[in-house]
Phi, psi and omega in degrees: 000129196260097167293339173284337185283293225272324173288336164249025161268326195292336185267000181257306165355293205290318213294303158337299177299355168243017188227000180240154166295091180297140194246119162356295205290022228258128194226138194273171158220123181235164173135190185275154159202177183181168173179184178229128148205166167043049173057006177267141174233147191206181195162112207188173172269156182196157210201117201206151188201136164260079228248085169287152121178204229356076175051344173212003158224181200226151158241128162256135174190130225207128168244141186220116165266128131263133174266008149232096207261114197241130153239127196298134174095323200245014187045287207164132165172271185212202142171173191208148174224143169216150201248147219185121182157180178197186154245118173271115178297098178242048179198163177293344179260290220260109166203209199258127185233176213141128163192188206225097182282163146206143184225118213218139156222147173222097159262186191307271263229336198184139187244149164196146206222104169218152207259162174227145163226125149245172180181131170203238213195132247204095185245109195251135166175192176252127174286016176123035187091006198230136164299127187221160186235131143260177170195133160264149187208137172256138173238145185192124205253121187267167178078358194323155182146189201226120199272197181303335151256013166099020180243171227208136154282148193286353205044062193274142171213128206186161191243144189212130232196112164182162201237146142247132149210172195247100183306295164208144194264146152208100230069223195272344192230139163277142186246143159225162176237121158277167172210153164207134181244140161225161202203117177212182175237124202259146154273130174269163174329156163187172171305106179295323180305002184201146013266012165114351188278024179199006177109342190257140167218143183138115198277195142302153230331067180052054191271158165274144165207076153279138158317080178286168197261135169220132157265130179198183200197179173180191164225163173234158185181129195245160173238113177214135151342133177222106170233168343307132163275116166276085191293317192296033157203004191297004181251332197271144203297146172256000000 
């Protein structure tokens, strides 16, 4: 895990938040998340801020440790994703979201590091009294290529569906519960020297060795804290 990258997207974070014209309404989010995809299992905390202002737009920015990270075949160890991104509101409901992760892990057998950029659209209002966000999002994973140990990024391009919403407030802080479901298509491992990563295709005596495509999916889902409680809007879509 190139722990130095990750420390200095976390301080480009913090920076961020003192150089843009920050809005009164500015919301912390601290708390647990976990999920299963693409056959991975994980379980961890997340640490997050939310940044309004002028009035139609947002900075968004999010860190998720988990220190219990399972991958089938490759074992058990850690891992971190930090998300960069925002939203432009261009209606009182509707609008536009996007942003650019890297997501890293180290389990037994194999560490990787890979960027994501997603964007789609963004829908805000009340569920059944309770302020809620949907969101559709396209994923398409940038930067490809074969790190230090020989392994090839999967190139996942994929679709993300998930909600936040805000259940109840108490005391000083709110509580919310997220989801997120995704479904994408993937490269499984192959020979860089015959599957085109280099310009070549073609096994020994001229057998195929293309990259095959595998589909798959999952869900994730968090529990987090939302403080200061802003109470004169804490009912009102955020």
């Amino acid at each position: 895990m190139r722990g130095r990258k990750l420390l200095s997207i976390l301080f480009l974070m913090m920076a961020l938040l003192f150089v843009i014209p920050v809005h009164a309404q500015t919301r912390v989010l601290l708390g647990v998340n976990g999920g299963q995809d693409f056959d991975n299992s994980n379980v961890g905390g997340t640490l997050g801020f939310e940044v309004p202002f002028l009035h139609h737009y947002e900075l968004d920015l999010t860190d998720t440790f988990s220190p219990i990270e399972s991958h089938v075949s490759l074992g058990g160890g850690r891992a971190n994703i930090v998300s960069a991104g925002g939203h432009i509101w261009l209606t009182k409901s509707f609008g536009l979201v996007g942003s650019a992760e890297d997501s890293a892990y180290n389990v037994t057998k194999v560490s990787k590091d890979d960027d994501y950029a997603l964007g789609g659209f963004a829908w805000r209002g009340l569920v059944g009294g309770a302020p809620t966000r949907f969101q559709l999002q396209f994923i398409d994973e940038f930067n490809n290529g074969i790190n230090s140990t020989g392994l090839e990024t999967p190139h996942l391009q994929g679709v993300d569906f998930g909600f936040t919403m805000r259940f109840g407030c108490v005391s000083f802080f709110c509580v919310r519960n997220s989801e997120d479901f995704v479904a994408g298509a993937v490269k499984t491992q192959s020979n860089p020297a015959c599957d085109g990563t280099y310009g070549i295709t073609g096994g020994p005596n001229g057998g195929p060795c293309p990259r095959a495509t595998a589909f798959g999916g999952g869900v994730t889902g968090s529990v987090v804290f939302e403080f200061p409680r802003h109470r004169a809007i804490e009912n009102d879509a955020f």
